[in-house]
C-alpha positions in Angstrom: 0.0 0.0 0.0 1.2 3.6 -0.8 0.9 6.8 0.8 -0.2 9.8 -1.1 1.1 13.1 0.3 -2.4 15.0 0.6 -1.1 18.9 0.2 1.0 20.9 2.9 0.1 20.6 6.5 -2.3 22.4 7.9 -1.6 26.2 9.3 -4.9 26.8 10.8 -6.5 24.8 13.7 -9.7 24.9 16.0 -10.2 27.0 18.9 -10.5 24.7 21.8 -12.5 27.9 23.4 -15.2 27.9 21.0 -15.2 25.1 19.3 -15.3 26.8 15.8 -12.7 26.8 12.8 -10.9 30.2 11.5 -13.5 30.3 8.5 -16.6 30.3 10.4 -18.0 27.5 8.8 -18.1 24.8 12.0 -20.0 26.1 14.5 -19.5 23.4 17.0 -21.1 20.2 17.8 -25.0 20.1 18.4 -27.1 17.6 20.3 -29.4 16.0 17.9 -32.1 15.2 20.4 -32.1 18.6 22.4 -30.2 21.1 20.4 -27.6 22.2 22.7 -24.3 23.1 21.6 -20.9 22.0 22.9 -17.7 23.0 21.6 -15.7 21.2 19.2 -13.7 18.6 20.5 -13.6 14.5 21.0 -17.0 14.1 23.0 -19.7 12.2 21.3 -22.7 12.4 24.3 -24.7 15.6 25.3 -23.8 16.6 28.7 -27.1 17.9 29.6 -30.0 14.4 28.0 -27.2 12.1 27.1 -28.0 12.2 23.3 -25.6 12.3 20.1 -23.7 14.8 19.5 -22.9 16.1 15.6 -20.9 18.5 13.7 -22.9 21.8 13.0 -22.4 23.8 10.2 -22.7 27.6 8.9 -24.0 26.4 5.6 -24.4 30.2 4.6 -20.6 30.3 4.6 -20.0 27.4 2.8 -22.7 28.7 -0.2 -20.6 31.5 0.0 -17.4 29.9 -1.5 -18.1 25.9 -2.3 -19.3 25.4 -6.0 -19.3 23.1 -8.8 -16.7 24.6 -10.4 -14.5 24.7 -7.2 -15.2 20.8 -6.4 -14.7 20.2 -10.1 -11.5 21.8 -10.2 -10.0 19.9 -7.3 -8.0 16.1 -7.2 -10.2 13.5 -7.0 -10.8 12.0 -3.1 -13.1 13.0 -0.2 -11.1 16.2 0.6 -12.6 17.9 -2.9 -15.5 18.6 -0.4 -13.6 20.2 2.0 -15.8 22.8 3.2 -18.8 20.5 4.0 -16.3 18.1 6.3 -15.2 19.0 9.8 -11.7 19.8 9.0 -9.9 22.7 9.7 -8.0 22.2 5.9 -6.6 19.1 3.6 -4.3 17.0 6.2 -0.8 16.5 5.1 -0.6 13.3 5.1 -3.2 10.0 4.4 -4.3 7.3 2.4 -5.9 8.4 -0.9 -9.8 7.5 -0.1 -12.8 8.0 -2.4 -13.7 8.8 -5.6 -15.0 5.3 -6.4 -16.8 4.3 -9.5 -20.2 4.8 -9.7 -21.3 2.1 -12.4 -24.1 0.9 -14.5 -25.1 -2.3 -14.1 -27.3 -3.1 -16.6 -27.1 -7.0 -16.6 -27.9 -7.0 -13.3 -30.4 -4.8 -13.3 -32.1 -6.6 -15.7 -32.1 -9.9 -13.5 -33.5 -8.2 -10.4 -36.0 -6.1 -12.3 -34.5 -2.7 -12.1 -33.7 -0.9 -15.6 -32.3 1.5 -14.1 -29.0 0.1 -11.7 -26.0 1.6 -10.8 -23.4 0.4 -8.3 -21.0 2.7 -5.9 -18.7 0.2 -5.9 -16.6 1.1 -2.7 -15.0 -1.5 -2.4 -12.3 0.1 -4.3 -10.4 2.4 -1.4 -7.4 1.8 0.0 -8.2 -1.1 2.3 -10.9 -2.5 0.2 -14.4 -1.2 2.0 -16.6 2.3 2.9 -14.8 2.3 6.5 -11.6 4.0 4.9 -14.1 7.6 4.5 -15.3 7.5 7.9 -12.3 6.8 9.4 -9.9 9.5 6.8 -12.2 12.4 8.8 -11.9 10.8 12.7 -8.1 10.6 12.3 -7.8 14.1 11.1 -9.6 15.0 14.2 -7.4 12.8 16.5 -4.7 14.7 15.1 -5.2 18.2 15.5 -6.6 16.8 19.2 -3.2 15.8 19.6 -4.3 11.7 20.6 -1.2 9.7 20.4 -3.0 6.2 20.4 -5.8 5.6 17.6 -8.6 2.5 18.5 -12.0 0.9 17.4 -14.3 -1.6 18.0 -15.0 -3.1 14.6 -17.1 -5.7 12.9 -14.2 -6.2 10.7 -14.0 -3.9 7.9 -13.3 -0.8 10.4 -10.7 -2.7 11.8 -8.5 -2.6 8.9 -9.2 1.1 7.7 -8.7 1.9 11.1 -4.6 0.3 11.3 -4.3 1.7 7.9 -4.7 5.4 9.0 -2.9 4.6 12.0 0.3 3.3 10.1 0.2 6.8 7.7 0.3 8.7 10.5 2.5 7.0 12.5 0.3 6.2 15.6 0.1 2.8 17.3 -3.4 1.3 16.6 -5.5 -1.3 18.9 -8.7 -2.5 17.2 -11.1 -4.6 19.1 -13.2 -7.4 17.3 -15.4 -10.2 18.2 -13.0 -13.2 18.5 -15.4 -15.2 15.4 -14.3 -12.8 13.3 -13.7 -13.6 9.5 -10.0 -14.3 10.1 -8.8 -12.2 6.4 -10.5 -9.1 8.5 -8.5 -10.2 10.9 -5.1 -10.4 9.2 -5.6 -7.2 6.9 -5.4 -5.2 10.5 -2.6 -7.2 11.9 -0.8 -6.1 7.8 -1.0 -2.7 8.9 1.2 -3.7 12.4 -2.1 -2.6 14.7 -2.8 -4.8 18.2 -5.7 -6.8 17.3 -7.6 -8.0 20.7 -10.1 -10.3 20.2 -13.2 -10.7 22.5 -15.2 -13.1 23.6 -18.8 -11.9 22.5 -20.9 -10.2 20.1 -20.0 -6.8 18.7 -22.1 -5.6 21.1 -20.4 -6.8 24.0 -17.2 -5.5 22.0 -18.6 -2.2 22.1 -19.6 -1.5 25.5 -15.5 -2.4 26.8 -14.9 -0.1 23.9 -16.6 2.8 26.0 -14.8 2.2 29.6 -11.5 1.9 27.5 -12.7 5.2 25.4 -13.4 6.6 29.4 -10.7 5.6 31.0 -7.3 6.2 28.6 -7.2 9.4 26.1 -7.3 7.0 23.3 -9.0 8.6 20.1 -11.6 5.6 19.6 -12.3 6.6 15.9 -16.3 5.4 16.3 -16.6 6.5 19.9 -15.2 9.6 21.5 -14.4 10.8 17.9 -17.9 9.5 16.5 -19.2 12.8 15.8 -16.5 13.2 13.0 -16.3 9.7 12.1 -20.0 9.9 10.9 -19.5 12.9 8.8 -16.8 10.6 6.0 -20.2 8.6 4.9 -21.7 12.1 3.8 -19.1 11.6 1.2 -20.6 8.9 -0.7 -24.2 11.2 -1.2 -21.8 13.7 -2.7 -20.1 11.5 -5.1 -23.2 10.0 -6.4 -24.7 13.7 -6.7 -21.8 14.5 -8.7 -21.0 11.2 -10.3 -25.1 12.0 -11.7 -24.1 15.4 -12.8 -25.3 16.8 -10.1 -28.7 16.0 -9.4 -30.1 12.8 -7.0 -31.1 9.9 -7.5 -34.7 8.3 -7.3 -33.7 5.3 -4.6 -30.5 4.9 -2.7 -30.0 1.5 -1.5 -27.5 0.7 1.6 -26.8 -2.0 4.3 -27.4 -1.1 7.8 -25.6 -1.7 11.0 -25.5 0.9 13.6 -27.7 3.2 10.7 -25.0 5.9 10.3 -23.6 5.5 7.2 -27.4 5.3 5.7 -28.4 8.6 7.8 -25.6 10.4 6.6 -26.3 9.9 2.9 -29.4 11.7 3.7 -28.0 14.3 5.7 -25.1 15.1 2.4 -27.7 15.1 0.1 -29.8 17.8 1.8 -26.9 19.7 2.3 -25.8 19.9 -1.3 -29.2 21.0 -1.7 -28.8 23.5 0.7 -26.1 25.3 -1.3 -27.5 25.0 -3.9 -25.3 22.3 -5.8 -28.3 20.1 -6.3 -32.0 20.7 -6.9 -33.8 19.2 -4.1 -35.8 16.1 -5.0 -37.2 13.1 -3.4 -35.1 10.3 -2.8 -36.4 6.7 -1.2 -34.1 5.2 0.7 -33.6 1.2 0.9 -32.2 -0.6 3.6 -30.9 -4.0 4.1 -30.1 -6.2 7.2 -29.2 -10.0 7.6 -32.3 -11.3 8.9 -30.4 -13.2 11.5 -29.8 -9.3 12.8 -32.5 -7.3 11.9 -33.3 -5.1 15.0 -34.0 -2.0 12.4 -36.1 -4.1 10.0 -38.0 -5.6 12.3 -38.8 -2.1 13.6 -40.0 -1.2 10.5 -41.6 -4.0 9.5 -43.9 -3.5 12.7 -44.5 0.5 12.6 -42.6 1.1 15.8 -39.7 3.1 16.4 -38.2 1.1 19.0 -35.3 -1.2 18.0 -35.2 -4.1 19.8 -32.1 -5.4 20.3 -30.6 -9.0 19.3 -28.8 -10.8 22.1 -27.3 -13.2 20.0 -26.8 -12.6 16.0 -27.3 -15.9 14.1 -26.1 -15.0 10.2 -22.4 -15.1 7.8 -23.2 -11.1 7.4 -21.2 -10.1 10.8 -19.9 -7.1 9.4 -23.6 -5.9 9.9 -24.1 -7.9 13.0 -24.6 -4.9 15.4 -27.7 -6.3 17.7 -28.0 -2.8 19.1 -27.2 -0.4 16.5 -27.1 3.4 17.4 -28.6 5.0 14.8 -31.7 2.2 14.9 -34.4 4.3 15.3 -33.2 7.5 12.5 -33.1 4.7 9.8 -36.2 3.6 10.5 -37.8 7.4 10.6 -35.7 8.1 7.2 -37.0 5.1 5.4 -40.6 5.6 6.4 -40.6 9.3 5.7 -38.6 8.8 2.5 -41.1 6.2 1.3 -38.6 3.5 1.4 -37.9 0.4 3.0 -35.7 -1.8 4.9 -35.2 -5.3 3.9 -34.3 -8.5 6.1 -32.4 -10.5 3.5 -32.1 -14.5 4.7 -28.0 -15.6 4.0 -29.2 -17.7 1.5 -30.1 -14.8 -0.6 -27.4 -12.6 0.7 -25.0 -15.6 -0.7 -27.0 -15.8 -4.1 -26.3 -12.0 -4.5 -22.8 -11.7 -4.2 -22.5 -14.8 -6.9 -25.0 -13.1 -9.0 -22.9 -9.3 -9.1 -19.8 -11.5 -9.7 -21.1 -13.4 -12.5 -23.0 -10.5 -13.8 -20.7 -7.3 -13.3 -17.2 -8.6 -12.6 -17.4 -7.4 -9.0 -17.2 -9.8 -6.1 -18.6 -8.1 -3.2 -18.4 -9.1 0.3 -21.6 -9.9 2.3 -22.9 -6.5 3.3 -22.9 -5.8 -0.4 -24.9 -9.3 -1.3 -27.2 -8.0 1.4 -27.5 -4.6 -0.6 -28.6 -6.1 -3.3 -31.0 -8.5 -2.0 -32.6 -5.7 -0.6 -32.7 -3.9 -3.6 -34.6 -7.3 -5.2 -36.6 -7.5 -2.0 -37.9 -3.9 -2.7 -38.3 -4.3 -6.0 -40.8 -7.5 -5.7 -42.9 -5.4 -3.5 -43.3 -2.3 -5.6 -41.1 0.2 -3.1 -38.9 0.7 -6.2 -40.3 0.4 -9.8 -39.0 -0.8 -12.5 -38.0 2.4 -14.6 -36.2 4.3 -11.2 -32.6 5.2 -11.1 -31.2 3.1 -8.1 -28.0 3.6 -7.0 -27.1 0.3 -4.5 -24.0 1.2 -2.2 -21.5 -2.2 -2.4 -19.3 -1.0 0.8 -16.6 -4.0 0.5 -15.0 -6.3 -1.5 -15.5 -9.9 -1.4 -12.0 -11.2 -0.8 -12.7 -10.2 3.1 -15.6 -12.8 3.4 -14.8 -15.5 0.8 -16.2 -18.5 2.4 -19.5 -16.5 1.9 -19.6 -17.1 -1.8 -20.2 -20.7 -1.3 -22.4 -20.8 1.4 -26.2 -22.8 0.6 -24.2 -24.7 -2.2 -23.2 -28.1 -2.8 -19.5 -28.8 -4.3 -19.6 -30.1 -7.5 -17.4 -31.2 -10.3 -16.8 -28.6 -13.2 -18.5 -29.6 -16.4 -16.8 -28.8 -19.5 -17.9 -25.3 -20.7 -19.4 -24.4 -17.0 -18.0 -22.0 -14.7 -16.0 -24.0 -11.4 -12.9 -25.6 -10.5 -11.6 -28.2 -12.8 -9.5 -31.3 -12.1 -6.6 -31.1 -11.7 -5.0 -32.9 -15.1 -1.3 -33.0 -16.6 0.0 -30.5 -18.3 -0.3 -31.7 -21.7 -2.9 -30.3 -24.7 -4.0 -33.8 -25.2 -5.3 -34.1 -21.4 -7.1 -30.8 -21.6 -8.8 -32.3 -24.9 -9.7 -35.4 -23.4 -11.5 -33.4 -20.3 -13.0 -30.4 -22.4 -14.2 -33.4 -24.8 -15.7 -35.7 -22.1 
């Protein structure tokens, strides 16, 4: 893996006092259950009701100087929308995250019903999944805090994006995982020279030692005490595909959901390019999937209620979306209600079938949130949230190598006939023994 040199280090920094940036365009972080502000630093709860905290913006200063032109003009990546990221300026150093492909996918469109497909395939950044944006912003942060340790609890993908930006910037990394982990998730971190603790648990259990550790030491815990920032990389993907559509939106948006961040914030960048004005403001459903062996959000929605109910014990192969208490539950279920979407619980089988499907279809091998993604997008399809003629955009978030045991799973091994797609015997080298088995 290289390192890209991202432009010269950064002269200005945050006032700790106020919690605002030289330009004026953060004001701070906000409470988004009762409003109240708190200054800009690594805190993630409100003080004063215990909600979330997130970044707040002057979005009347960025009109005044972000444009199409400007973000146009600018190297491809995630820091090309500077002035809608937390960030006091381009760091000086980090992996070179974003700017993925946003694809047609015509033949699988066509075999799911949709005539209208295309795939973010994000499965292209530096260490293979979404994670890398999320995590580009948090470190930034951690930075100009002046934390010397970076951390995360992680599902699996997080861990490696997280030892990756750790090793660029030269801090030690400890990622925590449950101990079933896939073990390539588990390896990629280790790569990247992090500590990787396993624990004996769900994610869940995971996260909560995440907190006392995130309490105790000044570690910068990338998706806890530095959440606030974390959450604002996934914003990045609703501008790409904005742009990537020459800026205008989409009719559906389909995602995977674990805690329900990453599909929040997509709404959240797309009303803010509408905001400025880069975008005229138009309805966009949004389609969510789960493995339905952890499906606290679909289940939610599947019953009207906005209370997530949490799973004690996650039974599915999708563990990089087995989050039995996810934080942002209850928003994803608000967004796709309001939105006049949906959110899918796909059974492994058909997650499994999915990822062969885009393989054999598109030449990309996604991992299983991504065969979950478009399950979902299937599911939807069959019961009329998304019509045929709509321009779906389906959000494949990692790459299949990561989970590859998943790509057989509900099959039976079989022989390779000749002229069918599997592994052949093994035969000598010799034309005539090729003949003899393509012939057979």
């Amino acid at each position: 893996m290289t390192t890209e040199l991202l432009g010269e280090p950064r002269a200005a920094q945050h006032d700790v006092q106020t919690g605002t940036l030289p330009d004026g365009r953060i004001l701070g972080l906000r409470c988004r259950s009762c409003g109240r502000p708190e200054p800009l630093g690594p805190s993630y709860v409100c003080a004063a009701c215990f909600g979330p905290l997130e970044v707040a913006y002057d979005l009347d200063v960025v009109r005044s100087t972000l444009s199409r032109a400007v973000i146009e003009a600018r190297p491809a990546g995630i820091w090309r929308y500077l002035e809608l990221l937390p960030v006091a300026g381009r760091p000086a150093r980090g992996l070179p995250v974003g700017s993925s492909p946003l694809l047609s996918a015509e033949r699988l469109g066509e075999a799911i019903g949709i005539e209208r497909l295309l795939i973010k395939d994000d499965s292209r950044n530096p260490t293979l999944s979404f994670k890398d944006r999320a995590v580009a912003v948090a470190v930034a942060r951690a930075v100009d805090f002046g934390m010397d340790t970076l951390a995360c609890a992680s599902t699996g993908n997080l861990a490696g994006a997280t030892a990756a930006a750790a090793a660029v910037v030269g801090l030690p990394a400890y990622v925590f995982v449950p101990a079933d982990l896939e073990p390539a998730k588990i390896e990629h971190a280790l790569a990247y020279g992090a500590t990787v603790v396993p624990i004996q648990g769900t994610y869940d259990d995971v996260n909560r030692l995440c907190l006392e550790i995130a309490d105790e030491r000044a570690w910068g815990f990338v998706n806890i005490n530095l959440r606030p920032f974390y959450a604002e990389g996934s914003k990045t993907l609703a501008f790409e595909i904005a742009e990537g559509l020459g800026w205008r939106l989409p009719d559906v948006v389909v995602a995977p959901i674990a805690s329900g961040a990453m599909f929040t914030k997509l709404a959240r960048g797309f009303d803010e390019l509408a905001a400025i004005g880069l975008v005229k403001r138009t309805p966009v459903r949004f389609v969510g999937g789960q493995a339905a062996g952890c499906s606290p959000v679909a289940s939610a929605f599947r019953s009207g209620s906005d209370i997530i109910e949490p799973v004690r014990t996650p039974d599915t192969i999708v563990r990089s979306l087995a989050i039995g208490n996810p934080a942002e539950g209850r928003q994803a279920v608000e967004l796709a209600s309001s939105s006049g979407g949906s959110i899918e619980a796909i059974p492994d089988e058909a997650t499994a079938q999915a990822i062969r499907r885009a393989a054999r279809l598109e030449g990309i091998y996604t991992e299983t949130a991504g065969g979950v993604t478009i399950a979902a997008a299937e599911a939807a399809r069959r019961r009329g949230i998304i019509r045929r003629d709509d321009e779906v955009v389906a959000l494949l978030t990692g790459n299949g190598l990561k989970t590859p045991e998943a790509f057989r799973f509900g099959t039976q091994p079989r022989p390779a006939e000749p002229g069918v797609a599997g592994l052949a015997p093994t035969i000598p080298a010799s034309f005539s023994a090729f003949e003899a088995w393509l012939d057979r």
